[in-house]
C-alpha positions, 0 to 999 in steps of 0.5 A, a space after each residue: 502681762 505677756 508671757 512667753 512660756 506658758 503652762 497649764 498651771 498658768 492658765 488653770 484657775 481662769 479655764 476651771 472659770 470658763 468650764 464650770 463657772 465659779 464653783 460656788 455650791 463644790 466649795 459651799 459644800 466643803 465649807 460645811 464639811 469641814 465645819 462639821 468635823 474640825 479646824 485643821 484640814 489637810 487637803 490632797 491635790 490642792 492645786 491652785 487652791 480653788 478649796 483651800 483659799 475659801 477654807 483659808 478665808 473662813 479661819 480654818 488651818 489648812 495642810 495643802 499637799 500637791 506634788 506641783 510646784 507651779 500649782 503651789 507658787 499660784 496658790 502661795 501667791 493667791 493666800 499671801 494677797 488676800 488678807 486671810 484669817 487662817 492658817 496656810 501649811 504647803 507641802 509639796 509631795 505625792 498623795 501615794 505617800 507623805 508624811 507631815 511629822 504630824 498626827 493632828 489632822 481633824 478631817 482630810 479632803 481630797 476634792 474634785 476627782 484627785 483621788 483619781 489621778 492614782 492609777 492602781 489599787 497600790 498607790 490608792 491603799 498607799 495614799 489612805 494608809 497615809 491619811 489614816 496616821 495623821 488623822 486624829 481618831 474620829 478624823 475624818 475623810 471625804 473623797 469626791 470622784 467623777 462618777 461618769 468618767 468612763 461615759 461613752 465614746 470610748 475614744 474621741 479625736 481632736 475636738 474643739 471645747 472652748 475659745 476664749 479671751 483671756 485678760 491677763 495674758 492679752 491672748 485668745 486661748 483655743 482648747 482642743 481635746 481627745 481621749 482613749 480609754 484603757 478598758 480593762 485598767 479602766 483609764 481614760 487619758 485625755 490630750 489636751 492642746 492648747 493654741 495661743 494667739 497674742 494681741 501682737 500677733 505672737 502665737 503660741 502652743 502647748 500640750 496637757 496630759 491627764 489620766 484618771 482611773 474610774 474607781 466604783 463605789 463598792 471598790 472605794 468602800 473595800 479601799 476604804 475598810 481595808 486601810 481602817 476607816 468606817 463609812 460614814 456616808 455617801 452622796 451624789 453631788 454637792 447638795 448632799 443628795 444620796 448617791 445613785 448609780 446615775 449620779 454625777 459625783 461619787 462622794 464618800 465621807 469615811 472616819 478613823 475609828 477611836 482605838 
């Protein structure tokens, strides 16, 4: 397959591959929390559908919100050829406010640092107010952050993070990254710039932006309180070991109170 205009969405799943490798405890983990607490999962910022296509395969009916169109066609595509059990609801929309004419949601998840990509307090109580009038009462939901996003320097110019042969697209894909930090707002905006080179000599290059915001672990607990849930637990990575301030991940398991 040669493709002439390429976006990050397109080459996503395959560098989430070369960068963390087959994420196979992330999704085991999830896999068991959704177990726990119920069959209908809605998913914020589910992308590709790294989450959401294992939970598809395990018979779970899943509401999968993410406010790519790009990102939900591959991951349409993806359910559509691979024979799964379950049940596949897309929604295009922004996590800051939704609304799915539905309040039947056993457990919400919001995986692997999207909770992040709100910028201020007011779009992250927006986004909990949100889940909290799907939710079922005793509905729960589960929050991963990136726990060291602000981890020293503060900036760093152009470097090189991988490069790559990918089948698919028959090209060598070279990954630059930079960032700044926004130290008070505690923001940390990365440049990402992508080189191509095609097989037959054709070269090719884009650009990819990413803020995400630090949140801490007393400010996700206040967020949580205010819009109405009780905590349940808190880990610090994805074999469910408590949480520490030196852990890797900030994962919070938080539910709707039966009223």
């Amino acid at each position: 397959m040669i493709m002439t205009d390429i976006k990050y969405p397109s080459i996503c799943d395959w560098e989430t591959r070369i960068i963390c490798g087959d994420r196979h405890n992330e999704i085991n983990f999830w896999l068991e929390l959704a177990n726990k607490y119920g069959s209908i999962i809605l998913e914020l910022g589910a992308g590709t559908g790294w989450i959401t296509i294992p939970l598809i395969r395990n018979n779970f009916q899943v509401y999968a919100l993410d406010n790519s169109h790009e990102m939900l066609n591959i991951l349409k595509s993806s359910y559509l050829n691979s024979g799964c059990g379950g049940e596949l609801h897309i929604i295009q929309a922004n996590m800051r406010s939704f609304s799915l004419d539905t309040a039947i949601i056993d457990a919400c998840l919001i995986p692997y640092s999207a909770f992040q990509y709100l910028l201020t307090a007011n779009d992250q109580i927006k986004c909990l107010h949100s889940i909290h009038k799907h939710l079922k009462p005793h509905g729960i939901i589960c929050l991963d952050l990136d726990n060291n996003i602000l981890s020293p320097p503060d900036s760093m110019n152009f470097s090189k993070l991988y490069s790559e042969f990918n089948n698919d697209l028959q090209a060598q894909i070279t990954m630059f990254t930079s960032w700044e930090t926004e130290l008070i707002s505690e923001i940390r905006t990365w440049q990402d710039y992508y080189k191509i080179e095609f097989s037959d000599g054709r070269l090719y290059d884009f650009i990819n932006d990413i803020s995400l915001k630090s949140v801490s672990m007393q400010k996700l607990k206040s967020l949580l309180e205010v819009a109405g849930f009780s905590i349940i637990e808190i880990l610090g990575d994805y074999y469910s070991h408590p949480y520490q301030r030196n852990s890797d991940r900030l994962i919070i398991t938080a539910q709707k109170p039966y009223i």
